[in-house]
RORORO-377069 format. One record per residue: x, y, z of N, C-alpha, C in turn. Coordinates in pm, whole numbers, always signed. Example, Ala and Ser with C-alpha at 12.3 -4.5 7.8 and 13.67 -1.06 7.14 Angstrom:
# RORORO-377069
nu|nv|nw|cau|cav|caw|cu|cv|cw
+1319|-569|+780|+1230|-450|+780|+1320|-330|+780
+1285|-225|+708|+1367|-106|+714|+1290|+3|+787
//
This chain:
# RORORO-377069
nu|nv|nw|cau|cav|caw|cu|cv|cw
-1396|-1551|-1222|-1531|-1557|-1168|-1546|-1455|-1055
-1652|-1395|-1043|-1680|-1286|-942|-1724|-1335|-828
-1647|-1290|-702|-1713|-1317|-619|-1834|-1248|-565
-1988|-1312|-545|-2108|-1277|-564|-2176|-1348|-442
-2129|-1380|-303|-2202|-1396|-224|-2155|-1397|-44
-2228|-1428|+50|-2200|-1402|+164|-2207|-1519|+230
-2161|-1552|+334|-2118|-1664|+355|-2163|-1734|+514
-2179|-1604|+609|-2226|-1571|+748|-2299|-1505|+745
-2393|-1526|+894|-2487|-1421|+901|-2474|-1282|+945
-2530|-1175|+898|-2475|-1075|+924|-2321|-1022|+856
-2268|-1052|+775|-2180|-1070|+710|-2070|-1034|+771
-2017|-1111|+913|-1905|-1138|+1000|-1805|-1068|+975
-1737|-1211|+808|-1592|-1168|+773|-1625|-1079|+674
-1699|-952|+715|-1703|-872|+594|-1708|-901|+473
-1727|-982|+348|-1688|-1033|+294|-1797|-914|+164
-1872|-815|+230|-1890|-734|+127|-1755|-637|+88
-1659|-602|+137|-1504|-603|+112|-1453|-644|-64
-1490|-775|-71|-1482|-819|-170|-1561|-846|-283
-1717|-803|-259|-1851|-831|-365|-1823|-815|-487
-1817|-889|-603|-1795|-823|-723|-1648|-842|-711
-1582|-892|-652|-1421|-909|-725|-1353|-1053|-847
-1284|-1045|-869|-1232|-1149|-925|-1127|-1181|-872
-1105|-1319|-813|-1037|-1355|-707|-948|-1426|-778
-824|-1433|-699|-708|-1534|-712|-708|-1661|-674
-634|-1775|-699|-639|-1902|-676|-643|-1933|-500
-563|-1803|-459|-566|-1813|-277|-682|-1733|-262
-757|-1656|-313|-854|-1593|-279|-849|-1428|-283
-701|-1387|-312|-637|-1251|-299|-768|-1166|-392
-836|-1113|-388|-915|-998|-475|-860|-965|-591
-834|-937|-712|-751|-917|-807|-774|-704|-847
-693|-657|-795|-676|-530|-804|-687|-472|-989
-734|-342|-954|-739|-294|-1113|-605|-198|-1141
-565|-215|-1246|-440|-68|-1290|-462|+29|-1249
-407|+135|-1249|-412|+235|-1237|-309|+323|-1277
-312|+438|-1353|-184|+557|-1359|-237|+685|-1275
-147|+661|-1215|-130|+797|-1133|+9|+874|-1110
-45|+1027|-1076|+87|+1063|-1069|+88|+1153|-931
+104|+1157|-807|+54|+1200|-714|+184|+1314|-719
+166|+1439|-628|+243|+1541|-591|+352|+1549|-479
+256|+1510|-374|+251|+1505|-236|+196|+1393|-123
+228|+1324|-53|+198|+1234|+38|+174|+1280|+222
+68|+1242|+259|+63|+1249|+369|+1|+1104|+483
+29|+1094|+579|-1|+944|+645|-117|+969|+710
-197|+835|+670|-357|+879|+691|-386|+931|+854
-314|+929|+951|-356|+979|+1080|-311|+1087|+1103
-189|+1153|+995|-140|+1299|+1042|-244|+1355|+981
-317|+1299|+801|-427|+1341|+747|-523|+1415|+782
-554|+1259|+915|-673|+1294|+1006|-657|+1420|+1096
-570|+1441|+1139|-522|+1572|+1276|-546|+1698|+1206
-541|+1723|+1086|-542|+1844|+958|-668|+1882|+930
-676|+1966|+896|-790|+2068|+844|-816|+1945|+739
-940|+1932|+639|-919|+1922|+565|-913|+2017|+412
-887|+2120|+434|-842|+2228|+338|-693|+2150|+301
-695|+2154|+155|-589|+2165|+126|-578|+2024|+71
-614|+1884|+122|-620|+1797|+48|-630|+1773|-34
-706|+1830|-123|-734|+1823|-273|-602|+1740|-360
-563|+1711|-443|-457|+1702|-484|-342|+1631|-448
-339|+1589|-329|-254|+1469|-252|-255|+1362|-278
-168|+1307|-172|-189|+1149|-172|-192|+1099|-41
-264|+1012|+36|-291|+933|+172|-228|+827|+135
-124|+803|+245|-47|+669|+274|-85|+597|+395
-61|+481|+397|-87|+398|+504|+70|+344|+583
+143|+368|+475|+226|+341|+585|+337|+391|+703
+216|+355|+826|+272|+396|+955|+202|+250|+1011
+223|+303|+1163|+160|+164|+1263|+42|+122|+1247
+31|-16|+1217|-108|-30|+1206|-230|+4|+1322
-172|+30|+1394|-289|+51|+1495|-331|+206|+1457
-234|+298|+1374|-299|+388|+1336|-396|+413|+1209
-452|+270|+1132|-543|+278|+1058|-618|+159|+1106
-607|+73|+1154|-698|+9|+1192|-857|+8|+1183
-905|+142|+1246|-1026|+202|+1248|-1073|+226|+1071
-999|+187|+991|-1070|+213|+874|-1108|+79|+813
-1030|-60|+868|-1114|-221|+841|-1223|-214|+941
-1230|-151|+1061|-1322|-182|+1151|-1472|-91|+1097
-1469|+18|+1041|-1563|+76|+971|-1495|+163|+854
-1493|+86|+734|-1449|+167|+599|-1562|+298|+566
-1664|+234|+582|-1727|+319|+497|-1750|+527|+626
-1734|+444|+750|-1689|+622|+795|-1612|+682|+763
-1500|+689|+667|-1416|+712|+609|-1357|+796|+480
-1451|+707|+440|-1551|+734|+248|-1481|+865|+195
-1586|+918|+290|-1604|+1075|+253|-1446|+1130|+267
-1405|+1095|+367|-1276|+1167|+415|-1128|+1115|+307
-1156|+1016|+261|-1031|+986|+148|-1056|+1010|+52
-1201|+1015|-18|-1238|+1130|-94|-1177|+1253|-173
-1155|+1320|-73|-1121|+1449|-42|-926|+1425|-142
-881|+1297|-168|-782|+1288|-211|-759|+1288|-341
-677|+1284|-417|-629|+1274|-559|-614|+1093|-580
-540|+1061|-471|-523|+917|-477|-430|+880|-324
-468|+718|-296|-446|+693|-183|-337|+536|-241
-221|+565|-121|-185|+427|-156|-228|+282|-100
-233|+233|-129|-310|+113|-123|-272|+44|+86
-351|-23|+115|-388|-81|+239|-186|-148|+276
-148|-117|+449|+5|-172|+452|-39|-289|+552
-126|-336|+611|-91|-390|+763|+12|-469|+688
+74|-484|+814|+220|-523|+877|+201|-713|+791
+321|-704|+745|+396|-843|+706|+527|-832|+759
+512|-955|+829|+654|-971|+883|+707|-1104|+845
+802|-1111|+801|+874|-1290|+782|+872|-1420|+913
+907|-1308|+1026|+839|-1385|+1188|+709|-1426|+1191
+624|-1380|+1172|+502|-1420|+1180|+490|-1524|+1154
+367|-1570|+1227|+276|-1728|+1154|+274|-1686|+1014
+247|-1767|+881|+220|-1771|+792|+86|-1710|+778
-9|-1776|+843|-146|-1761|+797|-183|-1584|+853
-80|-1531|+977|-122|-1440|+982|-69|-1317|+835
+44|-1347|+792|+137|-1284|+687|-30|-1312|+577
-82|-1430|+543|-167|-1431|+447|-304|-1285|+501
-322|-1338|+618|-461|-1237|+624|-447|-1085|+607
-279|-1084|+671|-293|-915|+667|-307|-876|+541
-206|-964|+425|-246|-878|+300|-358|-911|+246
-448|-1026|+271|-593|-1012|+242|-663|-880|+274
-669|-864|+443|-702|-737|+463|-671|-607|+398
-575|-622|+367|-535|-506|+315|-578|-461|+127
-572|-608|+41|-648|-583|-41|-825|-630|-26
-845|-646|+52|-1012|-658|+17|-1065|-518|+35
-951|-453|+150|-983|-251|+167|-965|-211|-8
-874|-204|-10|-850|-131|-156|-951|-199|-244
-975|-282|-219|-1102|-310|-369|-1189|-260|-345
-1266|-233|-189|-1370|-185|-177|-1380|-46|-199
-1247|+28|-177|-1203|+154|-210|-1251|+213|-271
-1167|+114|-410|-1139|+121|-563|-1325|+146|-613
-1408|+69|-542|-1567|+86|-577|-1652|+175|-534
-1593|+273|-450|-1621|+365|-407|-1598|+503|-491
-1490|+458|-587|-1446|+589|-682|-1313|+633|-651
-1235|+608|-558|-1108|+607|-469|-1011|+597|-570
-909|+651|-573|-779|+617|-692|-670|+518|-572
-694|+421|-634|-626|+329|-483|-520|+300|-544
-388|+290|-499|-225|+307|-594|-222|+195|-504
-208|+30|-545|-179|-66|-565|-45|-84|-444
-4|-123|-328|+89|-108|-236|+175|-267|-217
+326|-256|-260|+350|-391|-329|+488|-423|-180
+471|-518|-140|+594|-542|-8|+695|-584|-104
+778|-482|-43|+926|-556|-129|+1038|-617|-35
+1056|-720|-88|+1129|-856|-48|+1142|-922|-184
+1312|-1021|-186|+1366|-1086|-230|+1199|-1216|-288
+1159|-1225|-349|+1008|-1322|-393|+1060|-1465|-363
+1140|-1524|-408|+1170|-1673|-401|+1108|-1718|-272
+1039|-1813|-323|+943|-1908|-186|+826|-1824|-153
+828|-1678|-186|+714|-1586|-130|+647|-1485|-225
+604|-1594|-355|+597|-1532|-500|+415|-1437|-469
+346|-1529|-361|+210|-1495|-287|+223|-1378|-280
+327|-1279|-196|+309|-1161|-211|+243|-1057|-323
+293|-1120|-455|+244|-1034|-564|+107|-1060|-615
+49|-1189|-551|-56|-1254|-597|-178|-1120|-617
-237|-1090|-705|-322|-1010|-712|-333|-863|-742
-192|-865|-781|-131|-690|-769|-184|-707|-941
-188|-567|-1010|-170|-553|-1117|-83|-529|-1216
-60|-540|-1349|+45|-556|-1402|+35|-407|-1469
+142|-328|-1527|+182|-260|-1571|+95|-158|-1578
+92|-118|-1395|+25|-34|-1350|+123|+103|-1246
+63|+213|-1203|+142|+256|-1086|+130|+195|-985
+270|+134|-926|+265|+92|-781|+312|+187|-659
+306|+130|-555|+371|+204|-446|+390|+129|-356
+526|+180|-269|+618|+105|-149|+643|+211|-48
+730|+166|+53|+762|+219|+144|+893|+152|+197
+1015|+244|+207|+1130|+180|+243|+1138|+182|+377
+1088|+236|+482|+1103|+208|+620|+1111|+100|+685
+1248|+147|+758|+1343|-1|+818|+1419|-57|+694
+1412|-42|+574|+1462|-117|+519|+1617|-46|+436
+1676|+76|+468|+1781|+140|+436|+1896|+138|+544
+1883|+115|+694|+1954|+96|+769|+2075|+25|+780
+2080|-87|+721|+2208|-155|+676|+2212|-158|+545
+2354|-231|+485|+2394|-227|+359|+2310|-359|+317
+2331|-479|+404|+2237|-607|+383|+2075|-555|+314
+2036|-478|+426|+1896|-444|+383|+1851|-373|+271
+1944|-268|+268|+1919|-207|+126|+1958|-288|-4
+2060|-419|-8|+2092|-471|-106|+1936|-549|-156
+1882|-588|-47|+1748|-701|+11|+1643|-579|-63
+1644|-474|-55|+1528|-458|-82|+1503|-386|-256
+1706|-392|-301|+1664|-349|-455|+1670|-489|-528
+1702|-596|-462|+1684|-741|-508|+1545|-739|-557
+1439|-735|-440|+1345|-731|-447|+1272|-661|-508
+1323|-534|-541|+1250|-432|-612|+1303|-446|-769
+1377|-537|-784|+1408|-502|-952|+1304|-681|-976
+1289|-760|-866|+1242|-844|-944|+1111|-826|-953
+1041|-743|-816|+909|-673|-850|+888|-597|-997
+989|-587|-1050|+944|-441|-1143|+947|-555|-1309
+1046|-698|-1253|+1058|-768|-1395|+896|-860|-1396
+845|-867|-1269|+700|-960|-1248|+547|-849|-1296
+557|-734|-1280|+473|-623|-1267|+456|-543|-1372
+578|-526|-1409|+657|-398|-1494|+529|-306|-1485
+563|-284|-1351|+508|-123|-1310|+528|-23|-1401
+407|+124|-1430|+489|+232|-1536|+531|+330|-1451
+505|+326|-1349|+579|+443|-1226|+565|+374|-1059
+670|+375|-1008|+670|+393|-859|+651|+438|-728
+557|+457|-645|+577|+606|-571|+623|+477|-463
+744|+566|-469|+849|+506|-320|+793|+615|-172
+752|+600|-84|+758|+709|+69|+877|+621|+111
+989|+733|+174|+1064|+697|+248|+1201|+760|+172
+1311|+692|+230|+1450|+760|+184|+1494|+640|+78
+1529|+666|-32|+1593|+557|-143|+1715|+521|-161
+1728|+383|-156|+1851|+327|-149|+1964|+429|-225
+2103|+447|-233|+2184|+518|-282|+2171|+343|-402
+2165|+277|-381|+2212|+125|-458|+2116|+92|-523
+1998|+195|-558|+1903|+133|-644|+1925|+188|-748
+1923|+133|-856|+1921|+184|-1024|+1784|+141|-1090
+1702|+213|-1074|+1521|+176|-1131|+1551|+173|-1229
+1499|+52|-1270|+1468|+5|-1439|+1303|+141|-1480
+1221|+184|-1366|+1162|+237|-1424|+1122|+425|-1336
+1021|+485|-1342|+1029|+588|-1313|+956|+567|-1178
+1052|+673|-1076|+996|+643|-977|+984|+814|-877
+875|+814|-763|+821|+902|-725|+875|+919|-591
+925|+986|-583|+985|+976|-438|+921|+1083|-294
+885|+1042|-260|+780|+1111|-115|+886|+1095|+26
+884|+1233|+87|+956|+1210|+237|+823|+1171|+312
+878|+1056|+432|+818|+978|+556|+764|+1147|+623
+675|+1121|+730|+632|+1279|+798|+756|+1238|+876
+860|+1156|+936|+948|+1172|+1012|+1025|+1221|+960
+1064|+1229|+821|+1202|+1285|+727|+1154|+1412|+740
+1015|+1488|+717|+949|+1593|+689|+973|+1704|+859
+990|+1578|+986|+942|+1654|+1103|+1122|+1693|+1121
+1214|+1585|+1062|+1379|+1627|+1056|+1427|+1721|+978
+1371|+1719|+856|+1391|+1861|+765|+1381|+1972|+826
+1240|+2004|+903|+1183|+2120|+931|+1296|+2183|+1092
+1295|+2055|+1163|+1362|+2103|+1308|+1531|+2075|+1288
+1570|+2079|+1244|+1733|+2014|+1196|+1757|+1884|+1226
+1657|+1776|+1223|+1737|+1653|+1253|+1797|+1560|+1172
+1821|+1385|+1195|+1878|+1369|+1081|+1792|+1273|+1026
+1802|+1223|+920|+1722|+1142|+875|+1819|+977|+890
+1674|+926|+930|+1732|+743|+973|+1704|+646|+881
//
């Protein structure tokens, strides 16, 4: 069933975000497929600092600090124009953390897909952005993602130990048996311990990009 109405005056919780979606049993927006095959990645605030020459053909990521996209839930549509300008964007990151309250872990990824749907209606090639973690007890995460579509992740923080990298191809092979994604775009550095069941896209972080360029090392 579509969601088809507003709820506050002035429409508060944004909830045009979601107009026209088909919602999940928690309310998650239900995202559309997509194949994509992006080139290049850049993070939507280094994006912003850039000419926009040259965009054409890219891809806009979100994941960095949330306080550096923020300004695009607070007014999406100033934006529009400027992600536009992309080939395809990966889908909305605010922050999930396992610390957190629960209900805040629920809103961020609400927030984050009610952006991408509204995106997605804008004409936007929005690449579906999937948290990877071990699922047991936290199957919600996937709630709403699409199936046997391109997804995209981000390994930051999560290659630093051997624990973590084991944690996050746990997670990523059972993402790929729930999803069966047809391509991956990973940003970040990839586990040496992952063996992808499927094809995957690999993008350097702008920090791997700012270590390449000046000799540093990558973390």
């Amino acid at each position: 069933m579509r969601y088809m109405r507003y709820s506050t005056a002035n429409d508060v919780m944004k909830e045009f975000l979601i107009y026209g979606a088909e919602l999940t049993e928690m309310g998650f927006p239900k995202l559309l497929p997509v194949q994509a095959h992006p080139t290049d990645t850049i993070d939507f605030r280094a994006g912003l600092n850039r000419s926009f020459k040259g965009h054409h053909g890219m891809n806009c990521n979100f994941y960095v600090d949330d306080e550096k996209f923020t300004a695009l839930w607070a007014n999406p549509d100033k934006y529009i124009k400027y992600l536009k300008l992309y080939q395809s964007i990966c889908g909305l990151d605010f922050s999930i953390d396992t610390q957190m309250p629960l209900v805040m872990q629920y809103w961020n990824k609400y927030r984050s897909m009610a952006l991408d749907w509204y995106l997605t209606l804008q004409g936007i090639t929005v690449i579906p952005s999937v948290n990877i973690i071990p699922y047991k007890g936290r199957e919600w995460l996937l709630d709403g993602l699409p199936k046997r579509s391109t997804v995209c992740c981000s390994t930051n923080g999560r290659v630093r130990s051997k624990s973590a990298r084991d944690e996050f191809c746990k997670g990523f092979y059972e993402m790929c048996e729930k999803l069966k994604p047809t391509r991956v775009v990973v940003v970040g550095i990839l586990p040496d311990e992952l063996d992808s069941p499927v094809e995957i896209i690999n993008f350097k972080t702008r920090g791997q990009k700012i270590n390449d360029k000046f000799g540093g090392q990558n973390e």
